[in-house]
C-alpha positions in Angstrom: -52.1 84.1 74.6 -52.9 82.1 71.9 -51.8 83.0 68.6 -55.8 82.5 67.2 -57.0 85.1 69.5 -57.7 88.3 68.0 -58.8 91.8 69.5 -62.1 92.9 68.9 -64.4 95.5 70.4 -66.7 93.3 72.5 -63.9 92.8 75.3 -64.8 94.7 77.9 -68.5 95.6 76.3 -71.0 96.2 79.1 -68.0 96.5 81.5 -67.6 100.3 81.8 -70.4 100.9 84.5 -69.4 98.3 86.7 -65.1 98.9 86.3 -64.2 101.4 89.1 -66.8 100.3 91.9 -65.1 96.4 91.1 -61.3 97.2 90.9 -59.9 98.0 93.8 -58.7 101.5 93.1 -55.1 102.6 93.2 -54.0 103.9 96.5 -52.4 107.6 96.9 -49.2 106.5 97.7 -48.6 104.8 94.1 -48.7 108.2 92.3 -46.6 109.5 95.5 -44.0 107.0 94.6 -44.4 107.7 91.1 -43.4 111.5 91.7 -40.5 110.8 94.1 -39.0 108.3 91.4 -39.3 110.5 88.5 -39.4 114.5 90.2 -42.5 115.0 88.7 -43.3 118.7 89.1 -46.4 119.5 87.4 -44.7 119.5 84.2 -44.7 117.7 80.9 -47.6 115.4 79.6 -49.0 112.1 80.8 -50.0 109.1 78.5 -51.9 106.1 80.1 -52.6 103.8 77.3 -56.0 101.4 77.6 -56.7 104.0 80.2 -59.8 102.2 81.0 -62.1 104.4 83.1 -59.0 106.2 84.1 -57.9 104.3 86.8 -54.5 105.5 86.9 -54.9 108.6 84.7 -56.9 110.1 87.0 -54.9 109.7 90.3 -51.4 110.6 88.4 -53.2 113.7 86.6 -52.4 116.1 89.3 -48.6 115.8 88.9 -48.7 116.6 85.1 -49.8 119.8 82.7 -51.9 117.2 80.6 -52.8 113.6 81.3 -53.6 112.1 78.4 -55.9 108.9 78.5 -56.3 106.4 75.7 -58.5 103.3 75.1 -60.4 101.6 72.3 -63.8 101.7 74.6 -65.8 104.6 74.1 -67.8 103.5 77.4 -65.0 103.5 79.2 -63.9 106.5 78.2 -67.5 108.2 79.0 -67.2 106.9 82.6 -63.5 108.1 82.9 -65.0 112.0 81.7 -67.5 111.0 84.3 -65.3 110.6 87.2 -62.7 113.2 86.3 -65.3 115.7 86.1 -66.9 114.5 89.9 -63.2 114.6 91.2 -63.0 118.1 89.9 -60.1 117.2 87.4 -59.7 119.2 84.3 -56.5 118.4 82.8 -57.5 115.7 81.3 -57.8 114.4 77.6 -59.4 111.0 76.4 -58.7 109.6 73.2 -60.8 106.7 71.6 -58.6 105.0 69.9 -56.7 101.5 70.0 -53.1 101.8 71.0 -51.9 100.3 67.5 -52.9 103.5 66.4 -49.9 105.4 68.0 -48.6 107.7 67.8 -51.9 109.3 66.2 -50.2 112.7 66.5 -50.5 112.9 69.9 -47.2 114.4 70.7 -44.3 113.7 73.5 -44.8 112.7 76.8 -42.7 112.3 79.7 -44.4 109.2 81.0 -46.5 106.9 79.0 -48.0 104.0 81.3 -49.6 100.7 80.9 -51.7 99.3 84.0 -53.5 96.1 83.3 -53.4 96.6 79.5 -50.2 95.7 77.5 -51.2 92.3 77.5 -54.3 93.2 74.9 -52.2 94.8 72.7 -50.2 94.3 69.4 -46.9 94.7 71.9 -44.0 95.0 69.6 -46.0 97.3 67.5 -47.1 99.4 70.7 -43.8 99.6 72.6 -41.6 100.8 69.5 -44.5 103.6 68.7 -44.4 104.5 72.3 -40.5 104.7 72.6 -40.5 107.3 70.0 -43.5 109.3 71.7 -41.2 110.2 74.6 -39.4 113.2 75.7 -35.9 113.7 76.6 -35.6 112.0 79.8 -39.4 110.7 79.5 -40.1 106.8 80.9 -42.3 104.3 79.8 -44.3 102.5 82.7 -45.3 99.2 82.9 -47.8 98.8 86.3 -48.3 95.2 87.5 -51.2 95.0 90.1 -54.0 93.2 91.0 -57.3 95.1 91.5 -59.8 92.7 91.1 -58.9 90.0 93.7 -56.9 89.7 97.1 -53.6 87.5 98.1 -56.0 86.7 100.6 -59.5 87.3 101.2 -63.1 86.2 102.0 -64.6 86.2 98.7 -65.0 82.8 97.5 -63.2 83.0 94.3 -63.5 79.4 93.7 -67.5 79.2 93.3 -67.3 82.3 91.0 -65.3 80.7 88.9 -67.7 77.7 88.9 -70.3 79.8 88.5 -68.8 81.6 85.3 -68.0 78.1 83.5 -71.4 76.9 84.1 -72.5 79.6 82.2 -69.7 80.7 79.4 -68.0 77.4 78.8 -64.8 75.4 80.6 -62.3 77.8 78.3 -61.8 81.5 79.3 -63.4 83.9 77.2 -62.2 86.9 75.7 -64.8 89.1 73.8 -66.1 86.9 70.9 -62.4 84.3 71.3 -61.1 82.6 73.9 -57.9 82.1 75.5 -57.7 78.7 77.2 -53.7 79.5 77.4 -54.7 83.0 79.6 -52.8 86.1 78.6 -49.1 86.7 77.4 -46.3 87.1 79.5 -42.4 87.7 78.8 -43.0 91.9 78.7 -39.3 91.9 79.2 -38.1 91.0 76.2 -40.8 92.7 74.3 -39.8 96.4 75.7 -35.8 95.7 75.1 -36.8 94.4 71.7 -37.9 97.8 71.2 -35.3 99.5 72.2 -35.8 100.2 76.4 -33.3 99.9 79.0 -34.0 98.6 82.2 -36.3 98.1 84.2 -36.1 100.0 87.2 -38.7 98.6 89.7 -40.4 100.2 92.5 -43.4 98.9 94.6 -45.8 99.8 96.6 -46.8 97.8 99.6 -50.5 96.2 99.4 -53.2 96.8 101.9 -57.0 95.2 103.3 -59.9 96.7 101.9 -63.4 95.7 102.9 -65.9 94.9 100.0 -69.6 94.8 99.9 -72.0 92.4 97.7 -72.3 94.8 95.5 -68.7 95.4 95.0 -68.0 91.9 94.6 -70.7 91.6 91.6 -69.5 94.6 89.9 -65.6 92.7 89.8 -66.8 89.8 88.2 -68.7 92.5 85.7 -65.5 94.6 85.4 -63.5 91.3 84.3 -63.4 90.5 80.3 -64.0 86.6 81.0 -66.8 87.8 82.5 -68.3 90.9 80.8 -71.9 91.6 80.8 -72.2 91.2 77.3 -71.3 86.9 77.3 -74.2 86.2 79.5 -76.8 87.3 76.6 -80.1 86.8 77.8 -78.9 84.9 81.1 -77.7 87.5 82.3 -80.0 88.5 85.1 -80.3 84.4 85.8 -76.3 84.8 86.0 -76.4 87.6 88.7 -79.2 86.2 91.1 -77.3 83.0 91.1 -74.3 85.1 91.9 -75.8 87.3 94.5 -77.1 83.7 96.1 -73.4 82.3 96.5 -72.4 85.7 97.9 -75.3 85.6 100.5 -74.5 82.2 101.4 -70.4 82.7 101.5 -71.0 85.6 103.9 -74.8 86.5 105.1 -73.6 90.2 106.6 -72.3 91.0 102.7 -68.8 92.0 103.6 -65.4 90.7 102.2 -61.9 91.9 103.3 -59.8 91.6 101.2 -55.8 91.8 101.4 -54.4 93.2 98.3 -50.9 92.1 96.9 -48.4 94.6 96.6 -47.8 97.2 93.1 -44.6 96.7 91.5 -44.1 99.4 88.9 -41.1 98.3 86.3 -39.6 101.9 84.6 -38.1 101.2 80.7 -36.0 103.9 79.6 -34.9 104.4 75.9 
């Protein structure tokens, strides 16, 4: 990530409707492997920070007291309220705020988790606020997965991509920046900096899911490079266009998809 790039809250505007029917949600067996790792009991407090629509929160909830989802979208928090309360989960908390914020009084938690997030934050800032926000014996989670595209799979990926640049420009954009480097790496040495042991890793094997057209046009939605909002009023041109490839790529409107694998890195204090 380039050093000019600066969070603002346009990233992911127009995203929230489209987030959890274009990411590929997280299996069962991930929150499964999370219990077994850690003897999670029902006890003691989740935090998911950049919680999203709770895409995590919500599947992890069940083996907590209190799951505790944060992010600096209010949209995306009114969708994850919206899909706890379908699912019939009421342990849940949302809290809009950004995670530079913490600890905001929020307590102690014996897991805090980042899926798909840590990258947008402030990370040495973040990670030595969340070190401090966990219990005796509490982790801090860092989730790396893929949900919104396949190791292998039908969709052409290729001619989206075209598609996008034709529209927004030849250098990725990021709410009202752009990051023609991508996104930061070297998490690492960011968490140690802060004080973490580790990590212990644990994974999850991936699996083939089968996508409709709709699907596929809600992912490139769900995606900040991508959002709704960057289109302005080419926006329906965009999707037509979009819905055109898809047709063409596959006439039926399926795409399988084969999903890599979720490798979960633990950081102890």
């Amino acid at each position: 990530m380039t050093e000019a790039w600066n969070w603002d809250p346009s990233l992911y505007s127009g995203s929230a409707a489209y987030y959890a029917r274009g990411r590929a949600a997280y299996p069962p067996r991930l929150a499964a492997a999370f219990a077994a790792e850690l003897g999670l009991d029902g006890t003691g407090r989740l935090l998911d920070v950049g919680c999203g629509p709770g895409s995590l929160t919500l599947p992890l909830a069940g083996s907590f007291e209190e799951a505790v989802g944060l992010d600096a979208d209010e949209d995306m928090l009114g969708e994850a309220r919206r899909l706890a309360a379908a699912a019939g989960i009421g342990n849940c908390r949302w809290v809009h705020r950004r995670a530079e914020d913490l600890p905001a009084g929020l307590g102690r938690f014996r897991l805090v988790t980042f899926a798909q997030s840590f990258h947008w934050l402030d990370r040495p800032r973040v990670a030595a606020a969340v070190r401090g926000m966990l219990a005796p014996g509490g982790a801090c989670a860092h989730v790396h997965a893929t949900t919104h595209q396949g190791v292998e799979d039908s969709t052409p990926h290729a001619a989206i991509t075209e598609l996008v640049r034709k529209y927004l420009g030849p250098v990725r954009r990021a709410g009202r920046g752009r990051l023609p480097q991508g996104t930061a790496g070297g998490e690492p040495a960011i968490y140690r900096a802060a004080g973490f042991s580790g990590p212990h890793r644990f994974e999850v094997p991936g699996r083939v899911v089968t996508r409709d057209t709709d699907d596929v046009v809600a992912k490139v939605f769900s995606l900040s490079s991508s959002a709704p909002h960057l289109f302005g009023v080419r926006r329906a041109e965009f999707e037509a266009e979009l819905r055109e490839l898809l047709h063409r790529a596959s006439p039926a409107g399926t795409f399988t998809e084969r999903l890599g694998a979720i490798a979960v890195d633990l950081w102890r204090p």
